[in-house]
C-alpha positions in Angstrom: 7.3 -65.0 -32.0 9.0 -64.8 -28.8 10.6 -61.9 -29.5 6.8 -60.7 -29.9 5.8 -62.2 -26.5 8.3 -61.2 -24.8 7.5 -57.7 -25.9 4.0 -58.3 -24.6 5.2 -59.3 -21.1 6.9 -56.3 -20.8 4.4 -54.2 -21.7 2.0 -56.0 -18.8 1.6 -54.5 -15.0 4.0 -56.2 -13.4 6.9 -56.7 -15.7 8.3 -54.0 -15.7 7.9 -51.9 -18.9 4.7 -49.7 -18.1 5.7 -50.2 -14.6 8.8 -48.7 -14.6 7.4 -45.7 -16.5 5.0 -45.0 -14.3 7.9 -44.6 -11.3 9.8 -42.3 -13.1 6.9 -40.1 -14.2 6.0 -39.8 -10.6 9.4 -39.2 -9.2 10.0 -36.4 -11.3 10.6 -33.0 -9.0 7.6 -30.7 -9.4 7.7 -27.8 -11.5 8.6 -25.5 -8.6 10.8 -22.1 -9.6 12.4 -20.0 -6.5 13.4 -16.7 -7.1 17.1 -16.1 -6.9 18.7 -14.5 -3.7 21.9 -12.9 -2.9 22.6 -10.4 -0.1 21.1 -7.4 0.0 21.7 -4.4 2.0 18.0 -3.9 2.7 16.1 -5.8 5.0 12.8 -4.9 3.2 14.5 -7.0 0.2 15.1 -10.4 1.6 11.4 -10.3 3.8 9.8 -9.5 0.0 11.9 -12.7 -1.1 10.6 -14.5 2.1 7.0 -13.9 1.5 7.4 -15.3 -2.4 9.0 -18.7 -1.0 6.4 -18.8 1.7 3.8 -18.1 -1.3 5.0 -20.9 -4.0 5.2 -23.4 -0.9 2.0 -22.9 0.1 0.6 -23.9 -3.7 3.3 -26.5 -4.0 3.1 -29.2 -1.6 6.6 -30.6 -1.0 8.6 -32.1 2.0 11.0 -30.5 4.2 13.9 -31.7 2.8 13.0 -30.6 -0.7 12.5 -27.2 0.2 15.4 -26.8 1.8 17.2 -28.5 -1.8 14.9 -26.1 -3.7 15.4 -23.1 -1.7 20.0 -23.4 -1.1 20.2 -24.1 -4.8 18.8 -20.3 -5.7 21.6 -18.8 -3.8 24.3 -16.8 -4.8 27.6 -15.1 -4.5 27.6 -14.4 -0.4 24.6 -16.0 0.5 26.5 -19.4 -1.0 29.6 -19.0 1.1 27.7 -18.3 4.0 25.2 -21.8 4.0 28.4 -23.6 2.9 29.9 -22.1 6.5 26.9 -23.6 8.2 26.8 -27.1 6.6 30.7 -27.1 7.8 29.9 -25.6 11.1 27.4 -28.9 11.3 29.4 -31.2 9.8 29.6 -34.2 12.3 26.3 -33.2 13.7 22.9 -32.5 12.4 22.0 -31.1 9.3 22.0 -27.6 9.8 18.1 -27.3 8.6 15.5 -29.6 8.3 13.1 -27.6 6.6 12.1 -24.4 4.8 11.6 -22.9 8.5 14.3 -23.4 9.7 16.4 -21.8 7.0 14.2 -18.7 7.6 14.9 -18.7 11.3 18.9 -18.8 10.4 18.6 -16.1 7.5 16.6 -13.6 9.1 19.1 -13.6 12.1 22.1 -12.2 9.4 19.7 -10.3 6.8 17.1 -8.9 9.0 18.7 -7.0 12.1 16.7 -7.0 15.5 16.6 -2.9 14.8 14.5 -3.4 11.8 11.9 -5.0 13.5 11.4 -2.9 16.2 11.1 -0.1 13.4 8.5 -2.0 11.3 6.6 -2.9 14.4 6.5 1.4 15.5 6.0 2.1 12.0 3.2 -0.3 12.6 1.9 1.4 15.8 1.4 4.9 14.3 -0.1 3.8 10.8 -2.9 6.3 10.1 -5.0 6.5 6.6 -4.2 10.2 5.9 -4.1 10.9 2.1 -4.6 7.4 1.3 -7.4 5.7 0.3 -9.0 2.8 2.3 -7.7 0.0 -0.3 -4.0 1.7 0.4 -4.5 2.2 3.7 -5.2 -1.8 3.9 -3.0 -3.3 1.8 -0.1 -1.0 3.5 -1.1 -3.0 6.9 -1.1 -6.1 5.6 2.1 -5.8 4.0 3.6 -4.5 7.6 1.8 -7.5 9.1 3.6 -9.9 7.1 6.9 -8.2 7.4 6.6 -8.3 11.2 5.3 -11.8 11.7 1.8 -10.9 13.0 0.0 -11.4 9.9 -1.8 -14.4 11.9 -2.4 -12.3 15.0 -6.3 -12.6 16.3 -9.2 -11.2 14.1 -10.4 -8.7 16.7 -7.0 -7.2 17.2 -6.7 -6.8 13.5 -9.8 -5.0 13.5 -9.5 -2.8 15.8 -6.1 -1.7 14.1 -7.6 -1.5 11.3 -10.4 1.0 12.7 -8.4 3.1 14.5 -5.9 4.3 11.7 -9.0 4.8 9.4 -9.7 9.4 9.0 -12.2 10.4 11.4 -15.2 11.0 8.8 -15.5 7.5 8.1 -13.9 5.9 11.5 -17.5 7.8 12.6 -19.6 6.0 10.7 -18.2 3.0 10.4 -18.5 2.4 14.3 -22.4 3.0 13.8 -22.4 -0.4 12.3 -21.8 -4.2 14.2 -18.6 -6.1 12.5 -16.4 -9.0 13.4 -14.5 -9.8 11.0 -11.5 -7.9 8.7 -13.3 -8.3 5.5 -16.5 -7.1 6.5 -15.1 -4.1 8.0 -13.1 -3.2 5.4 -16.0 -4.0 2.8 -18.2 -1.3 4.8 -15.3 1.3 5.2 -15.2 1.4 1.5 -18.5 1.7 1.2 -18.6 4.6 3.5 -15.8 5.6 1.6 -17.2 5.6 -1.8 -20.6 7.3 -0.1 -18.4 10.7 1.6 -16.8 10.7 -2.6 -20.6 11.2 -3.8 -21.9 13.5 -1.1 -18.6 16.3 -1.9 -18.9 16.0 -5.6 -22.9 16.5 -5.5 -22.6 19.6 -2.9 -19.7 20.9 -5.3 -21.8 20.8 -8.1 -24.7 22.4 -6.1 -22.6 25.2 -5.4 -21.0 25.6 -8.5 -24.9 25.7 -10.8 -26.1 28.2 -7.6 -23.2 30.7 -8.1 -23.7 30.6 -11.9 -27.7 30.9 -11.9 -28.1 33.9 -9.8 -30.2 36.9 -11.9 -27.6 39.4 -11.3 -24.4 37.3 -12.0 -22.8 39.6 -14.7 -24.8 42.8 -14.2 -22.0 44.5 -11.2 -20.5 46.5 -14.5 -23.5 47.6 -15.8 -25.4 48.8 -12.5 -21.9 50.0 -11.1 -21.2 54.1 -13.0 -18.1 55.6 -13.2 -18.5 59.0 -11.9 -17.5 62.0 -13.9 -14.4 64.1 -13.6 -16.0 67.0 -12.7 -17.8 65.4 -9.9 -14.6 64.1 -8.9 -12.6 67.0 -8.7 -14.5 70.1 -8.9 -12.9 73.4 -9.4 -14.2 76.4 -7.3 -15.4 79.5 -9.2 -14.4 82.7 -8.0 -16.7 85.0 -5.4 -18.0 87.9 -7.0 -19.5 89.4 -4.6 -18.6 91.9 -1.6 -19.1 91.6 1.9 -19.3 94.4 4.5 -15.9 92.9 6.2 -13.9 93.1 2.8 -11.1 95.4 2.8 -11.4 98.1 -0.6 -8.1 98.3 -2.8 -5.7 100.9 -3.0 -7.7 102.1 -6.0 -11.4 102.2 -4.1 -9.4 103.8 -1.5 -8.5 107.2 -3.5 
């Protein structure tokens, strides 16, 4: 019996049992997984790994100090010795990072050169549509944004970048139109885009059933004859007859 009750107790709010349960259910770390990182010759590399820690923080809301537990614990082989260089570096001070940005700031200084960012950024600057279509042509942008850091730069001035790479058939049309923000300009340039695709295949097919309709297509052959060898190289016939200036054979003469 009092085993029973005391059983009960235990099982109340308060006492412990359920109680208890619930604290460890909630301190239980969140089922966050960050990609792996070791050094890379390729700056490219470690801002793609950047932009996939910045992505699964931004779902998972965690505090500083996790992320920076999350985040050191995923690397390896030089990356390792070099954080355990800066935690010894800091050892009677501060921590060496307080939070997720601050590891960034200290890892794009050794794995992202100042020369790769002045590249990206030019790179940026003379970004023109060409071959592509508009959806490459955009998400090449974006991606460049986010590489340089100006992927929250103003609207306007993301427009007007975006305009004024786009080819020059549809950069006409397009400015025909009133816009203010990125996604409505990009929504009409693909229209426009889609629009130009229609017109060229239509006036190709036009073309193509007017060529192959005219009456005499296929009659050149027939209407065209081949003159006669005769005609072509005729053979003179011999003259017959005298004139008053030929001269008479030794014959004629006797």
């Amino acid at each position: 019996m009092d085993s029973y009750g005391s059983e009960e107790r235990r099982r109340r709010p308060g006492w412990g049992g359920e109680r208890r349960h619930q604290v460890q259910h909630q301190r239980q770390p969140p089922p966050i997984k960050i990609p792996k990182f070791k050094r890379k010759h390729d700056p490219n590399a470690y801002m793609e790994w950047e932009q996939k820690v910045d992505q699964i923080f931004s779902i998972h809301r965690v505090s500083d100090q996790e992320q920076v537990e999350l985040v050191v614990l995923e690397f390896e082989k030089y990356v390792i010795t070099w954080w355990h260089q800066i935690c010894m570096d800091n050892y009677n001070q501060e921590p060496p990072a307080a939070s997720w940005m601050d590891i960034k700031v200290k890892m794009r200084e050794l794995f992202r050169p100042s020369y790769h960012r002045r590249e990206t950024l030019l790179k940026l600057q003379r970004l023109q549509q060409g071959s592509m279509c508009v959806e490459e042509y955009f998400k090449l942008m974006e991606s460049i944004l986010l590489k340089v850091g100006l992927h929250d730069e103003h609207e306007e001035e993301k427009v007007t970048r975006f305009v004024s790479g786009l080819r020059r058939e549809i950069q006409d049309v397009v400015d025909l139109y009133e816009y203010s923000t990125l996604s409505k300009v990009l929504h009409l340039a693909l229209k426009v885009e889609n629009q130009l695709k229609r017109k060229q295949k239509a006036k190709k097919s036009t073309s193509y059933n007017f060529y192959y309709s005219k009456p005499w297509k296929g009659k050149e052959k027939k209407d065209f004859k081949t003159p006669s060898k005769s005609s072509q190289d005729p053979t003179p016939k011999p003259n017959s007859t005298r004139t008053m200036h030929d001269k008479p054979t030794s014959s004629q003469e006797s």
